[in-house]
N, C-alpha and C positions, 0 to 999 in steps of 0.2 A: 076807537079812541082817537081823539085828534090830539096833534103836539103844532107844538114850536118850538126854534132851537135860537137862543141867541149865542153870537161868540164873543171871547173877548181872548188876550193871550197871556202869559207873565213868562218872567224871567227869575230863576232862584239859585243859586249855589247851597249843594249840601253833600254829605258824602256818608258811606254807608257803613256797617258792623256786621261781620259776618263772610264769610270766604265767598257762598254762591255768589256774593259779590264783584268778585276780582279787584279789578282797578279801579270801580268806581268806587271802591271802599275810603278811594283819597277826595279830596276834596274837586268837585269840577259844577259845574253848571249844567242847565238844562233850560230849555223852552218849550214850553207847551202853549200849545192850542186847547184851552178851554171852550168846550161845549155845554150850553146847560138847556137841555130839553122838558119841557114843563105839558104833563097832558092832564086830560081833563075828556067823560066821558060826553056830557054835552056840551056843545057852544053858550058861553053867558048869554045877556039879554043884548048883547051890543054882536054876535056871531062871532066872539074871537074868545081864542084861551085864554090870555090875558095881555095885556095891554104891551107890545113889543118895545116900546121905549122906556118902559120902567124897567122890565124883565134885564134888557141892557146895561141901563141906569146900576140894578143891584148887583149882578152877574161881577158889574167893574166893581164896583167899592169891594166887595168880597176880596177878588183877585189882588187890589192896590193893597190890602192887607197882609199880602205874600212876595209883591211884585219886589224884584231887585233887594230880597233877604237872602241872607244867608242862612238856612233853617236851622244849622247847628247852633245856631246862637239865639233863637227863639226860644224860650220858657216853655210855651205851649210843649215843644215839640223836641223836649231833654229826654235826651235818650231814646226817641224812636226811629227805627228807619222810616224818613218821608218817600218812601215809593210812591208808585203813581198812583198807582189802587189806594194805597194811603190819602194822599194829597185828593185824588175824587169825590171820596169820602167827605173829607174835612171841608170840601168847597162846597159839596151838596148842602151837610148841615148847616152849616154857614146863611148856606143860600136860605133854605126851610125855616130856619128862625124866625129872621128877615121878611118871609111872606108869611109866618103864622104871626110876627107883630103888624101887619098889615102894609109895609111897604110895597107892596103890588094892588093895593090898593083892595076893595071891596068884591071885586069881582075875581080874585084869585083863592076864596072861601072855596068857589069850587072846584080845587085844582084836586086831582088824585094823587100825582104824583109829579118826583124831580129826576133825571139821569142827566150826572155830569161827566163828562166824556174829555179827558186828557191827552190829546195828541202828540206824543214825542217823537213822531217824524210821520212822512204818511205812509210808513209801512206798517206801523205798531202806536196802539194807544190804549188806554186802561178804561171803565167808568167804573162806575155805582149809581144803582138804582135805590130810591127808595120811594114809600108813599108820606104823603100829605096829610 
């Protein structure tokens, strides 16, 4: 299987329901390092997975749809805890939409799959995998 990962980062404030939570149950911030890894079992007709400056290109607008919100105050996201495994989630499909309306253009038809990978510090970070 070959891959590529492009990154990109955001910033959000949200806070959480539920004691396993502790303190962050109040309102505080987070920054992650988003990762979006894209494979694909063979090389297209050009020998890449798919084109690294689009994959970039969408990775951001995704993330600018989260960047510097406060999630508790998003619609989308009333009433849930935005955890990271959550938020991986949500950035993967996000992303998948996006390349199944063809923003990555023609040659990401043959992609199998997306892993986005949340980094909240570099000792701990969440993803989710799914396929294509």
């Amino acid at each position: 299987m070959f891959s590529i990962t492009v990154r990109d980062h955001i910033m959000i404030a949200h806070s959480f329901r539920g004691e396993v939570f502790g303190p962050a149950q109040r309102l505080h911030g987070a920054t992650f390092l988003v990762d979006a890894t894209f494979r694909r079992e063979q090389l297209d007709e050009d020998n890449i997975v798919v084109d690294i400056g689009l994959a970039t290109q969408e990775l951001g607008a995704v993330v600018s749809e989260l960047n510097y919100r406060n999630l508790d105050n998003e619609p989308d996201f009333a009433g849930v805890n935005t955890s990271t495994e959550f938020l991986a989630k949500v950035i993967a499909d996000r992303l998948a939409e996006r390349i199944h309306k063809g923003a990555l253009g023609e040659g990401a038809k043959g992609l199998a799959g997306l892993t986005v990978s949340l980094h909240e510090s570099h000792i701990a970070w969440a993803s989710y995998e799914r396929a294509l």
